[in-house]
C-alpha positions in Angstrom: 0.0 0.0 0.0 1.5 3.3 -1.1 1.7 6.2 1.4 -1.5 8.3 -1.0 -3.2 5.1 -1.1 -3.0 4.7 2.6 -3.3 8.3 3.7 -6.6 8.2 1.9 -8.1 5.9 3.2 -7.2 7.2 6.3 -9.1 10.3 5.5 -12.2 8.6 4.2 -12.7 7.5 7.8 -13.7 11.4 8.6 -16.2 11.4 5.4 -18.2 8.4 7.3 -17.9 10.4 10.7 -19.4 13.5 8.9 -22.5 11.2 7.8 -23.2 9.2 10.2 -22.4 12.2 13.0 -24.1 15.2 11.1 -25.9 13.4 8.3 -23.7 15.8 6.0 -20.4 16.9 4.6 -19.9 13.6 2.4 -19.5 15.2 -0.7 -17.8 18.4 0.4 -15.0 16.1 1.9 -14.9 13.3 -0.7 -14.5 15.6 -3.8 -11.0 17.1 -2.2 -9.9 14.1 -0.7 -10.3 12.3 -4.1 -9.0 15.1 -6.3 -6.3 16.1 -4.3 -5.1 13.6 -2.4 -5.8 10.5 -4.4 -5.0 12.7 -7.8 -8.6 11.5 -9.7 -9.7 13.6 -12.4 -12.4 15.6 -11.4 -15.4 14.4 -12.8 -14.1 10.7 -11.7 -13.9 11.8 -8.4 -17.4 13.1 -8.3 -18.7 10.3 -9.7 -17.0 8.1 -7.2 -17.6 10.0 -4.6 -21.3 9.5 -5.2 -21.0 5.6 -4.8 -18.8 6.8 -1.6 -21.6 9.0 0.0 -24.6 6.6 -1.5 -23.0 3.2 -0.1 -21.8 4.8 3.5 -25.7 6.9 3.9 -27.1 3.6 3.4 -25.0 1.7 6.0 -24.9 4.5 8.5 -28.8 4.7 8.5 -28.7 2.0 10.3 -27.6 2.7 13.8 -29.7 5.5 13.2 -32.7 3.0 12.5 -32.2 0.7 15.6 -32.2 4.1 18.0 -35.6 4.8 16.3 -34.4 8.3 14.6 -35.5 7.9 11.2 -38.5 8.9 10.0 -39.0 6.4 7.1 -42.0 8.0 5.0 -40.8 11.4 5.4 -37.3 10.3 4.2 -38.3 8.3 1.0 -41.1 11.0 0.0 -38.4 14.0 0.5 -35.6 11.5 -1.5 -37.9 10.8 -4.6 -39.1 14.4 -4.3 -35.7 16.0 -4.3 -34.5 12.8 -6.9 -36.7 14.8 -9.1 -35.5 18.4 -8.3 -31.8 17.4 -8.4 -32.3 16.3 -12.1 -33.7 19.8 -13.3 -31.1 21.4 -11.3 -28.6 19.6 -13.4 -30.3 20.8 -16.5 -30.4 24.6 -15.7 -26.9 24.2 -14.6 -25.9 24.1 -17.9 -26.9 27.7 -18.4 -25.5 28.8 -15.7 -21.2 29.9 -15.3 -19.4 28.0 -12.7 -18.4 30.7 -10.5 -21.6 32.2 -9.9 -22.8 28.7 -9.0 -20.5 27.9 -6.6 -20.7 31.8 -5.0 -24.4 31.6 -4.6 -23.6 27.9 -3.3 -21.1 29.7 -0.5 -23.2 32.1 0.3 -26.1 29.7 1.3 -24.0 27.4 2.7 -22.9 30.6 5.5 -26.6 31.1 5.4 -27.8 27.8 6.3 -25.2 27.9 9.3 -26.3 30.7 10.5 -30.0 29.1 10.8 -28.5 25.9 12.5 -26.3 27.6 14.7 -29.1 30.0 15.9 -31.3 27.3 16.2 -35.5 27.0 15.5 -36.9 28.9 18.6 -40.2 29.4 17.7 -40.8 25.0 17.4 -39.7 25.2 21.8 -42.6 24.1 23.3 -44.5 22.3 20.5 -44.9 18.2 19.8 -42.2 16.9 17.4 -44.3 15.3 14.8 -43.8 11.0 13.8 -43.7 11.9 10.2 -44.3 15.4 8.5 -47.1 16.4 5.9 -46.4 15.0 2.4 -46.9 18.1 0.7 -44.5 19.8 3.5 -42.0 17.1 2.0 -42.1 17.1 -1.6 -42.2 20.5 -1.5 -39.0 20.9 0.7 -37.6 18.1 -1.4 -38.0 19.4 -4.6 -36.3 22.9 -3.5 -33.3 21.1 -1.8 -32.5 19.0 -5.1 -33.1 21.6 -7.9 -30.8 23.7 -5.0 -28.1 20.4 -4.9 -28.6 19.5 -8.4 -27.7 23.4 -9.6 -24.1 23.5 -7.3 -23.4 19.1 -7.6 -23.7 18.4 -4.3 -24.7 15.4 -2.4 -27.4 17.8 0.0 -26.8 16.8 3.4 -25.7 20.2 4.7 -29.4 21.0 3.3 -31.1 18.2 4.3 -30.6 18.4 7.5 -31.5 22.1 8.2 -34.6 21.4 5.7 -35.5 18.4 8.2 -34.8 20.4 11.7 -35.5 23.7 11.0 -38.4 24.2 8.5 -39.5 20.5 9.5 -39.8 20.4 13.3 -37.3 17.0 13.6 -35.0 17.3 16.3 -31.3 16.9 15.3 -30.7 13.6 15.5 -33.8 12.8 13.9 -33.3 15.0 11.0 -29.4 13.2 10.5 -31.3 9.6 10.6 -33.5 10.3 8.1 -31.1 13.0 6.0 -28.7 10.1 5.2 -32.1 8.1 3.4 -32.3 10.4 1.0 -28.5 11.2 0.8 -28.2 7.6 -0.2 -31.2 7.8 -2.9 -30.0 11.1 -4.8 -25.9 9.6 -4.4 -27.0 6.5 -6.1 -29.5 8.3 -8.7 -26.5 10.8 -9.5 -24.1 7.9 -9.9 -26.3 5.8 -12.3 -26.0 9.5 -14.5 -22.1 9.5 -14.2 -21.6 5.6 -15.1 -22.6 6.0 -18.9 -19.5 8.4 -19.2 -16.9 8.1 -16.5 -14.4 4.8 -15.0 -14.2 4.0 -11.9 -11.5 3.0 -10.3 -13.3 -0.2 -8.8 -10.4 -0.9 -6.2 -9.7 2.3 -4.8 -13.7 3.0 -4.7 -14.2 -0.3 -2.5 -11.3 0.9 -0.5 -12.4 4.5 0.5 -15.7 2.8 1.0 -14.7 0.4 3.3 -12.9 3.3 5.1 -16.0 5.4 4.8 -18.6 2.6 6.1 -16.6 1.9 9.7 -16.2 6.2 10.0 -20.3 6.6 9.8 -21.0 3.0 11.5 -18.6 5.0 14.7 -20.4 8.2 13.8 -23.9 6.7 14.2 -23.1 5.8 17.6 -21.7 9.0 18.7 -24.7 11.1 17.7 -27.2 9.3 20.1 -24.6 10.5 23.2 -24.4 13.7 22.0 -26.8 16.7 23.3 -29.3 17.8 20.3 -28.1 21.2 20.6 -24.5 20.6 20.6 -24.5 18.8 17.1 -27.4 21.1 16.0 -24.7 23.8 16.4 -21.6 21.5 15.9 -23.0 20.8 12.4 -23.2 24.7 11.8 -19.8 26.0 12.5 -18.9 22.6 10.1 -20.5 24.3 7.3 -19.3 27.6 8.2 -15.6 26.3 7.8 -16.6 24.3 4.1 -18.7 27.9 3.1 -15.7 29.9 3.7 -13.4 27.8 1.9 -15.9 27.2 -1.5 -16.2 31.0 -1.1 -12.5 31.4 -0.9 -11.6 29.5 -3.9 -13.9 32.0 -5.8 -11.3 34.9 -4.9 -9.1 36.1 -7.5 -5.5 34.3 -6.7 -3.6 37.4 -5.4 -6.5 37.8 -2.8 -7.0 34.4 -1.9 -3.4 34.0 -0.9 -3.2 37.3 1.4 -2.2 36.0 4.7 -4.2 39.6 5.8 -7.1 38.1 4.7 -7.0 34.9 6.4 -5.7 36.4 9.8 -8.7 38.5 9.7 -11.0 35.0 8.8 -9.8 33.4 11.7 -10.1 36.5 14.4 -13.6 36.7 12.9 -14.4 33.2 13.5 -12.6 33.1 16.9 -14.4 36.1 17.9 -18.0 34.3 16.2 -17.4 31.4 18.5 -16.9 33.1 21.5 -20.0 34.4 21.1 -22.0 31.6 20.3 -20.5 30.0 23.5 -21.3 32.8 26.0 -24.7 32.8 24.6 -25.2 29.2 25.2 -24.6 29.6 28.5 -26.9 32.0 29.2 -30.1 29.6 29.9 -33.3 31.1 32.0 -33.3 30.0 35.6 -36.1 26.9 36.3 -39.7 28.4 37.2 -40.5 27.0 40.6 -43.8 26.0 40.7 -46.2 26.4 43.2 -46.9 23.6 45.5 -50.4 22.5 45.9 -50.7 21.2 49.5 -51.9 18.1 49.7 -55.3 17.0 50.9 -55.7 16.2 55.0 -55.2 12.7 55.9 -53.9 11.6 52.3 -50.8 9.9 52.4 -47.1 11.4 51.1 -46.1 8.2 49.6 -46.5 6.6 46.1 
């Protein structure tokens, strides 16, 4: 085993951490790994990144399944819905230059962060529903594939905010089902790529393998960790992957300014500070008043 070979590999273990932890981040951190650390062409490593993401989603659903956080119908309806949307995203990205795709892709990214970071107030309080409306769904799906079928993305990092905080899931929840229709669009998206582009058939079942034990370790994990800590975990991950994408849009002489990523990382220092004291600050319990109980009755149960 050479040392590429082996370092990625090694690397492929955090994609199935990202998906089975966050429910996203599979194809953000399969396309680099496979184009610049394994030195695939790019539209090779997309494609195989796709049978990457699709075979690891399905595996890591599920751990995901046996804890009882997927929502099955809501997961398949919002797959074949956004199945549909990716593919007309795909067509109108043809009209579309690559640069302005990927900057509108940045900026929502940053966007979506800021939602999941902040966190869906206004559903405190209210009954987390067993599945969500259909037309809620296909609607939702259809706008988060013609949204990942314009910038060629797998769509967790959209998913998941689509699921928590326009559907009501809670976090880990919304991860479960996320990697369902992850797995459906990666495998729809690859059957697209196969009638034009080789795969590397060794090195795919490799970085598979790799991928499948990361998710099977990240599944576990997310059912020990607080919903609000990888509600907000997941949205400081997609502030770091919207920065860079947004980054690589700058012209060269800007993007290699050390100014400019000093001033990046004092922003994001200073952003997580802030996000931390605030998390902090949590209401003091309500006492409630004690109803005295009846004469005569008895204090035990």
């Amino acid at each position: 085993m050479t040392a590429t070979l082996a370092l990625t590999i090694g690397l492929a273990v955090l994609i199935g951490v990202s998906l089975g932890l966050l429910g996203g981040g599979g194809s953000i951190l399969a396309v680099p790994l496979l184009v610049y650390v394994a030195d695939l062409p790019a539209k090779e490593a997309i494609a195989t990144s796709l049978l990457v993401v699709g075979a690891t989603s399905a595996v890591g659903v599920l751990p995901h399944a046996r804890a009882g956080r997927v929502r099955w119908r809501t997961g398949l309806i919002f797959g074949f819905a956004g199945m549909t949307g990716a593919y007309a995203g795909g067509r109108l990205a043809e009209f579309i230059p690559a640069g302005f795709l990927l900057t509108g892709f940045a900026v929502m990214m940053l966007a979506t962060a800021v939602a999941m970071i902040r966190g869906r107030r206004a559903a405190e309080g209210k009954p987390v529903p067993h599945e969500l409306p259909v037309p809620r769904v296909i609607l939702d799906g259809i706008v988060v594939g013609l949204v990942t079928g314009l910038v060629g993305a797998g769509g967790g990092f959209l998913v998941v905010p689509a699921l928590s905080l326009l559907g009501g899931l809670p976090m880990p929840v919304a991860v479960g089902t996320s990697l369902v229709v992850i797995a459906m669009k990666s495998f729809a998206g690859l059957a697209g790529y196969l009638s034009s582009v080789s795969i590397n058939w060794g090195l795919a079942a490799a970085v598979t393998a790799a991928a499948i034990i990361g998710s099977v370790a990240g599944g576990r994990l997310a059912g020990k960790i607080p919903a609000d800590v990888l509600r907000k975990a997941f949205g400081w991950f997609v502030v770091v992957m919207g920065v860079f994408v947004l980054a690589q849009q700058l012209p060269a002489e800007v993007r290699t300014n050390p100014l400019l990523w000093t001033g990046v990382g004092v922003a994001a220092a200073i952003a997580v500070a802030v996000t931390v004291l605030r998390s902090r600050r949590k209401p003091e319990p309500q006492c409630e008043p004690v109803t005295p109980a009846p004469a005569g009755s008895s204090s035990r149960h």
